[in-house]
N, C-alpha and C positions, 0 to 999 in steps of 0.2 A: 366337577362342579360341586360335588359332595361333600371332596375332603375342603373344597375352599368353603365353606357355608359350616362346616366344623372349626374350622381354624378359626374360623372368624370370630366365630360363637364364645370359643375357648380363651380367643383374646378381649373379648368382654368381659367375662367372668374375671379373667386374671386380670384388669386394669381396676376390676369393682373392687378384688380381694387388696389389690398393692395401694390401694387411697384408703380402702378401711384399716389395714396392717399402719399406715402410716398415721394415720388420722388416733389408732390407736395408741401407739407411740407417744405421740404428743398430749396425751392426757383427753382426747375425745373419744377411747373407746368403750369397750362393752364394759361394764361391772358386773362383778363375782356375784352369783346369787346371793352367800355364804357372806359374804363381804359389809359392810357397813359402810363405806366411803360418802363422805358427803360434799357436795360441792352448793357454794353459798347461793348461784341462782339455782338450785333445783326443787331448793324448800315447800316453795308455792305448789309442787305438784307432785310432792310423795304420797305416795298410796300407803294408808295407813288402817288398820285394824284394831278399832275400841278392845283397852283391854279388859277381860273378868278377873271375876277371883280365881279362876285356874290357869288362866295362860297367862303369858306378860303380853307387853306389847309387842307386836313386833312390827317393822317398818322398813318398807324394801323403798329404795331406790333407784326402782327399775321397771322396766314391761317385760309382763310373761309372754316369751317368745309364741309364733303359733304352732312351732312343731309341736307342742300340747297337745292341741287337737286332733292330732293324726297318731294311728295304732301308732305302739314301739316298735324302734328299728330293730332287725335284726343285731345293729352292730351300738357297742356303745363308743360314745363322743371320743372317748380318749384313741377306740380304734381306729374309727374315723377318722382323724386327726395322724395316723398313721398310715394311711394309704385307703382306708378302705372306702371313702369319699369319691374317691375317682371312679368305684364303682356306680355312684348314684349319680354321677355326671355322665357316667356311659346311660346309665337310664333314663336321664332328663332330655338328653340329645337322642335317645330312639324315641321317645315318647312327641318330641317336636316331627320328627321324622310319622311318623303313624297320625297325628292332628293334620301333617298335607298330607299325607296317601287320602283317609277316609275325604276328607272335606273337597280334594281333588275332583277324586273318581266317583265318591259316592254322592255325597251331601249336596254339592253343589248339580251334580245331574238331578236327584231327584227334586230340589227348587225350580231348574230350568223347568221340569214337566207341572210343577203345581203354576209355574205363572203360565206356562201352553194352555192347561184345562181353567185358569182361571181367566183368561184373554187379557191378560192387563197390558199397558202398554210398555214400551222397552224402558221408558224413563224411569215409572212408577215402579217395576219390575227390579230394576237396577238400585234404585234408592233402598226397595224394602226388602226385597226372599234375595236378593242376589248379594247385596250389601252385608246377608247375614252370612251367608255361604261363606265370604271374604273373613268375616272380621269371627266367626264361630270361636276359634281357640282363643282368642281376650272376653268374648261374652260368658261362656262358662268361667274362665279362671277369675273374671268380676263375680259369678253367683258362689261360685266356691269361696271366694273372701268373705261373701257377706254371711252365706248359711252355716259355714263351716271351720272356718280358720277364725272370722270373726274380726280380722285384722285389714288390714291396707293393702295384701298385697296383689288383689285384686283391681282398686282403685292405682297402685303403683304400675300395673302393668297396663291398665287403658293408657294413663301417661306417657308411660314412657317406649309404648308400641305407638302413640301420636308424633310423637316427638323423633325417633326412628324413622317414622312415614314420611313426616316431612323435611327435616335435615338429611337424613343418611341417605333415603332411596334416591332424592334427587340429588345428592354429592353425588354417589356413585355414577348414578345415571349421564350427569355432567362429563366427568375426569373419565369415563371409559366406554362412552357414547362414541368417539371416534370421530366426531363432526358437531358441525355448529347447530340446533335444532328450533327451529322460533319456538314461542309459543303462544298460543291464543289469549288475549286477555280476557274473553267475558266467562268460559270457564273456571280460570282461575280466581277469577275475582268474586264470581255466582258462589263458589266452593269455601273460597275464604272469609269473605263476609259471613256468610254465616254459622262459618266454624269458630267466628272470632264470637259471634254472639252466646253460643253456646258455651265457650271456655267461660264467658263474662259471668255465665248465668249458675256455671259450675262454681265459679270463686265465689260471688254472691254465696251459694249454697250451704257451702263446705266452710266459711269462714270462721263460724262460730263451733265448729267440730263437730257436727252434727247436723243431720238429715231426717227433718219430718216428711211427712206423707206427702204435704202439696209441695212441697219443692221438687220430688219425685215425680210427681203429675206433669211439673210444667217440663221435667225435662222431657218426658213422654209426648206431652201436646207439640212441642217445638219439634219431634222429627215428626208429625205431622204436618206442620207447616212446610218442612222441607220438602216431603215428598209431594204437598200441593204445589210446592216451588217448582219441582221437576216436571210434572204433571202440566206445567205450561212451563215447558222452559223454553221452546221454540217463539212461543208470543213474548216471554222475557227478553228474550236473545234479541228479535226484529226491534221492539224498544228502545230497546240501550244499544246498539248496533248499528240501527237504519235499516233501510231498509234490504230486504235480500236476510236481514241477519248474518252479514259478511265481519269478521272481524281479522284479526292478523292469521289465523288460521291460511290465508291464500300465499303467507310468508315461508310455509312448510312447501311449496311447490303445489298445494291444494285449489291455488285459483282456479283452475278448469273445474275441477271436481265440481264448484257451483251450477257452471254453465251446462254441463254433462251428466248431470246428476241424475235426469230421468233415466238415461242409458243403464244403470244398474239399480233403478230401483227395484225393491222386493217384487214378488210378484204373487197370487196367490198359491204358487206352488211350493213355498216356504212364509208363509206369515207365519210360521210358528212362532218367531222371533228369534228368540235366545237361544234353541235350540237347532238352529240350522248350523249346518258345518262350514267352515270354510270352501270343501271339496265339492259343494252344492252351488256354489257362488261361482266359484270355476266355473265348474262344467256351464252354468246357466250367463255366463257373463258374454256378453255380445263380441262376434268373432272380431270386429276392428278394435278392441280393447285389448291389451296384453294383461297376464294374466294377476301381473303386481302393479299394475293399475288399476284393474276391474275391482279387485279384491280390496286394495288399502283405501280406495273410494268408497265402499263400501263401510270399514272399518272406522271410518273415520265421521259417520253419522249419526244420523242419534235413534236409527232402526236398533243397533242393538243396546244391549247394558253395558254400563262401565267394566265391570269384570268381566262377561261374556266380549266382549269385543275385546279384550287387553288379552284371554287367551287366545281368543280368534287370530288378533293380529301376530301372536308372535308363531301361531302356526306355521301361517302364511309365509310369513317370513322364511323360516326353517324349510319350509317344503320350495320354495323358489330357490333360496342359498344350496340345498341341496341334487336343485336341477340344474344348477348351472357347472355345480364343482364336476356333477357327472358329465356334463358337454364339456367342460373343459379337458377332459380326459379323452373324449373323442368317442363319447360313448352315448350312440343316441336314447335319449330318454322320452319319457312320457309320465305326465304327473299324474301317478296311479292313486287311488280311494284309499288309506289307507294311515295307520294313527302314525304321527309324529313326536318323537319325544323331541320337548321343549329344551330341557337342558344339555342333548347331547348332539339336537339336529340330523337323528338317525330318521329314512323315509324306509320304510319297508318297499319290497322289489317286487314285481310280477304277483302280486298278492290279491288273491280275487275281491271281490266286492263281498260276500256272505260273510266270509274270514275277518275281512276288515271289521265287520259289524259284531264280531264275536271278540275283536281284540281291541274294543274303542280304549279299554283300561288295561292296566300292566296286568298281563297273566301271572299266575304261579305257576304253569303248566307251563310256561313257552320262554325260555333263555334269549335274549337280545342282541344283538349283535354289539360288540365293541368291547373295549377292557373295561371302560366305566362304567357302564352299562349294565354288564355283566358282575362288576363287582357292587352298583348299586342293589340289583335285583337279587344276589345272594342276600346282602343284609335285610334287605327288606323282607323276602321271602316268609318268613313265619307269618308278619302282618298281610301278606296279599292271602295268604292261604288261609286265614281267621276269618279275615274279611270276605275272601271268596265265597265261603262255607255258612256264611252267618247271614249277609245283606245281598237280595237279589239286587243284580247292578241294570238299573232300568233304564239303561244307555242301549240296551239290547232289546231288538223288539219281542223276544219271547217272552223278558219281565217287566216289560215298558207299563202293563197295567198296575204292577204293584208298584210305585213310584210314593206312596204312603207308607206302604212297611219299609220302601228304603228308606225315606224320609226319619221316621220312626226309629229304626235301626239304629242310623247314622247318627241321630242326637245323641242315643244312648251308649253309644260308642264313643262320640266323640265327650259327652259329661265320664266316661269312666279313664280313659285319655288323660284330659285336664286334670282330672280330682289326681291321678296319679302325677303329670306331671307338676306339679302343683306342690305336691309333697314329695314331690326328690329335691326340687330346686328350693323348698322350706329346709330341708334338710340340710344341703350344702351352704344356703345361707348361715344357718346355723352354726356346723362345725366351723366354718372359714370365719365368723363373728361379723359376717353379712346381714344389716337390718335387713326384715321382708321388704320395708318399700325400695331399698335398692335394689336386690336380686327381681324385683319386679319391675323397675325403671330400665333397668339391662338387662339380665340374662333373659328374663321372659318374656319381655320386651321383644328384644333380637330374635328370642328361638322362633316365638309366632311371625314375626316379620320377613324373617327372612327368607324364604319362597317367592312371598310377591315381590321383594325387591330385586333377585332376579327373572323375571316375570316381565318388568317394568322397565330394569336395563337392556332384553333382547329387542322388546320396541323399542326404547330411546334411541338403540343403534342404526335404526331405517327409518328416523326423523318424526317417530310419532310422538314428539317429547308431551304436546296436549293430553296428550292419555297415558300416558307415563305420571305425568302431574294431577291432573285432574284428578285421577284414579286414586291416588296417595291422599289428597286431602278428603274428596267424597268420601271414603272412607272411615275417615276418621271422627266425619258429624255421626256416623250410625254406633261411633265407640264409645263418642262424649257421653250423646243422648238415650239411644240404648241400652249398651253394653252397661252404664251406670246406671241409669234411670227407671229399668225396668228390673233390676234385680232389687232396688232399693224401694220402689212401689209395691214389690210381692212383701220384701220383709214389714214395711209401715203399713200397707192396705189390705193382706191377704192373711197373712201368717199371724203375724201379731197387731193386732190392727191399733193403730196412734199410738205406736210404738217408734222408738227414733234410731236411727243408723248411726253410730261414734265414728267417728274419724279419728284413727290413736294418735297419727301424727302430724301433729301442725305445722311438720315443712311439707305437706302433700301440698298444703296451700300456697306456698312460697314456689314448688316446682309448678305448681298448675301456672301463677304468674310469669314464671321462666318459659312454659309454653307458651303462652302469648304474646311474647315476646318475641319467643322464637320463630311464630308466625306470621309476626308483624313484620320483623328482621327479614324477612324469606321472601314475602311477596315485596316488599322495599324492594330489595337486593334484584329479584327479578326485572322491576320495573326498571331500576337504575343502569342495570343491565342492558336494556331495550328487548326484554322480553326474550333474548336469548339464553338458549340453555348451553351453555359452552363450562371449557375447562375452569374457567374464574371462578363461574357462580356453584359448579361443584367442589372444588377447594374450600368457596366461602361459606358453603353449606354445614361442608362437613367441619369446620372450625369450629361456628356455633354448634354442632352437634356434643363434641369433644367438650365445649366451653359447659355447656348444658348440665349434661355428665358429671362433671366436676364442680358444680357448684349445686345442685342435688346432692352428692353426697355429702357435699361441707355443709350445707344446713341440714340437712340430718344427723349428722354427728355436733351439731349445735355450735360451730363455729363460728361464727357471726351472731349468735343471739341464741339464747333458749327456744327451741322447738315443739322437743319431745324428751320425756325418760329414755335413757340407754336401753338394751335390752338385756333382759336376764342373763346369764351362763353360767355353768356350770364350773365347775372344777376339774 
């Protein structure tokens, strides 16, 4: 699953590089720093320098790229340009690789234990500390744009990681779900509506290329509003629903689940919420329920968070798929305590309960069973043994109290993470003659994205397409609103205060339009569909994805109308 989520990765990158190569070509690409070229619509927006008595004028026809702001590279461009790039792409793709290890294992454990001691509910929980868990690697690579690069390509990767959530994960999820999936409409429609407000409130913002203080607020106040929205979303739900709050959801096979629901309600032996196991739910689910009905009943409520349940369910998953392959062999089993790897559907054997509790996260110490497995946990090995030695993992009850210093830890890991990869893939933009907003629309885009889109495809495959989807767009309000909002209120309200945010390039605005579009297209497409997630609405998905992609880059490269300045290069 590793090398597929590599390949993948790499044929993004190489479709960014073959539309800029081309677009080059045809007279839309970069201009020589050294060069004077001028083209008749760019006049309006050359950056110009008064001249004195000792210098002349001089007058570039371009934007200084942001690898500026990052130390010099070991190697220079023309090297680069010679192979040595492939280097910085091995490091952008370990660097994506080390943002899920930490945010996995660590970051997102020690949130589940701040919303435990803070008692919030699963909804509130889910919208806010969980929300951030998910979307961490685009929330840093937004404050590393504003504080540090100073460029877009943070705003490029909120984009164009929305834009992947919602087209890609659910193509895929569609074309290789393996079955037809209903989906609910009051989720989808609670998540879109107000994602669609938020993109509205973005354009608004961003229109005039620029970001003061109260537009930063309102984006701030609005994921407030949202998580009041979640906060009753059960009273929401019975409203627009009726009553019961029954909606197509009884289409997934879920109609008992309503009438049976006491049967596994929580109990106070687990109100912790989010942090109960699936293997807790087992053992606790009443003996006339089997054990992938007790559980997916459970899964599919609104006890837990959107992300805590979308790993929960694909547990569950894995640990049933894996008790059956071993009956099927003739080999009696027993669903033992113990961690499940998500992508490989390995169950550990005869494994005591103490042990389990010491291995809730991938050891450096303990070799895995399988060739992928094992060839994952080699590469990875250096980052578990960092992380091992550095952040108490408070999944464990010996360091269950320090659940702050991993907290703590984990940010600052994951800000040293981002800042790095941040500046490989500034890099490779650079030598390949990649703008940042595009290596930020794609490659950074894809690198953060894609963990949870296989995450979201092992549910899709045992019909939980509702949380598959749900989970893709809820997401994406904490990317709009947050991930921008709050990085752009420290730089207008904190740091510099009635100070304004630039926006360099004026097709971010035109791509932000092309997102709302593309979410307008998406939830259309689902309805006209009858709310089915099948092979159609994953092909159609992924077309407008593909469509997206490619007209992003042609207004960037000013093909349709002036945008932006080309960017600098060198010689």
């Amino acid at each position: 699953m590793l090398f597929v989520q590599v390949c993948f990765l790499c044929s993004v990158l190489f479709m960014a590089w073959s539309m800029s190569a081309l677009l080059t070509k045809t007279g839309h690409g970069m201009i020589l720093e050294n060069g004077h070229e001028k083209h008749e619509h760019w006049g309006r927006r050359l950056m110009g320098h008064e001249p004195d008595n000792d210098n002349e004028t001089e007058w570039k026809n371009c934007t200084e790229p942001a690898i500026k702001e990052f130390p010099e590279d070991l190697f220079t461009n023309n090297e680069r340009k010679s192979g040595a790039v492939l280097l910085h792409i091995v490091a952008a793709l370990y660097m994506f690789l080390a943002l899920a290890i930490i945010c996995d294992d660590y970051f997102v454990t020690s949130l589940e234990k701040i919303c435990e001691k803070l008692d919030l509910s699963e909804d509130v929980a889910g919208a806010t500390f969980m929300a951030a868990g998910s979307s961490a690697p685009e929330l840093f690579a937004s404050v590393i744009g504003v504080f540090i690069t100073h460029g877009d390509v943070g705003v490029g990767t909120i984009v164009g990681s929305a834009v992947f959530n919602i087209l890609c994960i659910i193509g895929v999820c569609g074309i290789f779900a393996g079955q037809v999936v209903m989906l609910g409409w009051w989720s989808v429609f609670r998540d879109s509506f107000y994602y669609i407000l938020s993109i509205l409130a973005l354009i608004a913002f961003i229109y005039d290329e620029k970001v003061v203080w109260w537009e930063s607020l309102v984006l701030v106040l609005m994921y407030c509003g949202y998580i009041l929205i979640m906060k009753f979303n059960q009273s929401l739900q019975k409203l627009f629903t009726g009553k019961g709050g029954k909606d197509k959801n009884q289409a997934n096979g879920n109609a008992a689940a309503s009438s049976e629901m006491e049967d596994v309600k929580p109990s106070k032996a687990y109100s912790r919420g989010s942090v109960v196991m699936v293997d807790e739910i087992m053992h606790a689910s009443p003996p006339k329920l089997r054990f992938p009905e007790a559980g997916l009943r459970v899964m599919v409520t609104s006890h837990f968070g959107p992300k805590t349940r979308l790993r929960m369910a694909s547990r569950l998953i894995i640990t049933e798929r894996q008790k059956l392959v071993q009956g099927a062999n003739g080999v009696e089993t027993q669903v033992l305590e113990g961690k499940v790897d998500i992508e490989n559907g390995n169950v550990p054997e005869d494994k005591p309960a103490e042990e389990e509790q010491e291995n809730e996260t991938i050891s450096p110490f303990h070799i895995p069973d399988g060739i992928g497995s094992k060839c994952k946990w080699l590469i990875s090995w250096p980052l578990l043994l960092l992380l091992f030695f550095t952040i108490p993992n408070c999944a464990k009850p010996r360091w269950e109290k320090f659940f702050m210093v991993s907290f703590f830890l984990s940010t600052v890991w994951i800000a040293v993470f981002s800042y790095f990869m941040v500046w490989m893939v500034t890099i490779i933009g650079y030598t390949l003659g990649i703008p940042d907003v595009i290596m930020g629309i794609t490659f950074l885009a894809a690198g953060t994205s894609v963990p949870d889109c296989i995450a979201s495809l092992i549910v899709a495959r045992q019909g939980l397409g509702d949380m598959a989807v749900s989970n893709t767009i809820g997401s994406n309000v904490f990317d709009i609103l947050v991930g921008l909002g709050v990085p752009w209120a420290l730089q207008t309200m904190a740091v510099s205060y009635g100070s304004e945010v630039m926006i360099n390039s004026r097709g971010l605005v035109y791509s932000v339009v092309l997102l709302l579009g593309s979410v307008a297209l998406t939830v259309g497409g689902i309805h006209v569909n009858h709310w089915k997630l099948d092979l159609k609405l994953g092909i159609y998905t992924l077309v407008l994805y593909a469509v997206f992609l490619c007209f992003s880059i042609m207004i960037e490269y000013n093909v349709f109308t002036f945008v932006n300045l080309p960017m600098c290069m060198e010689e």
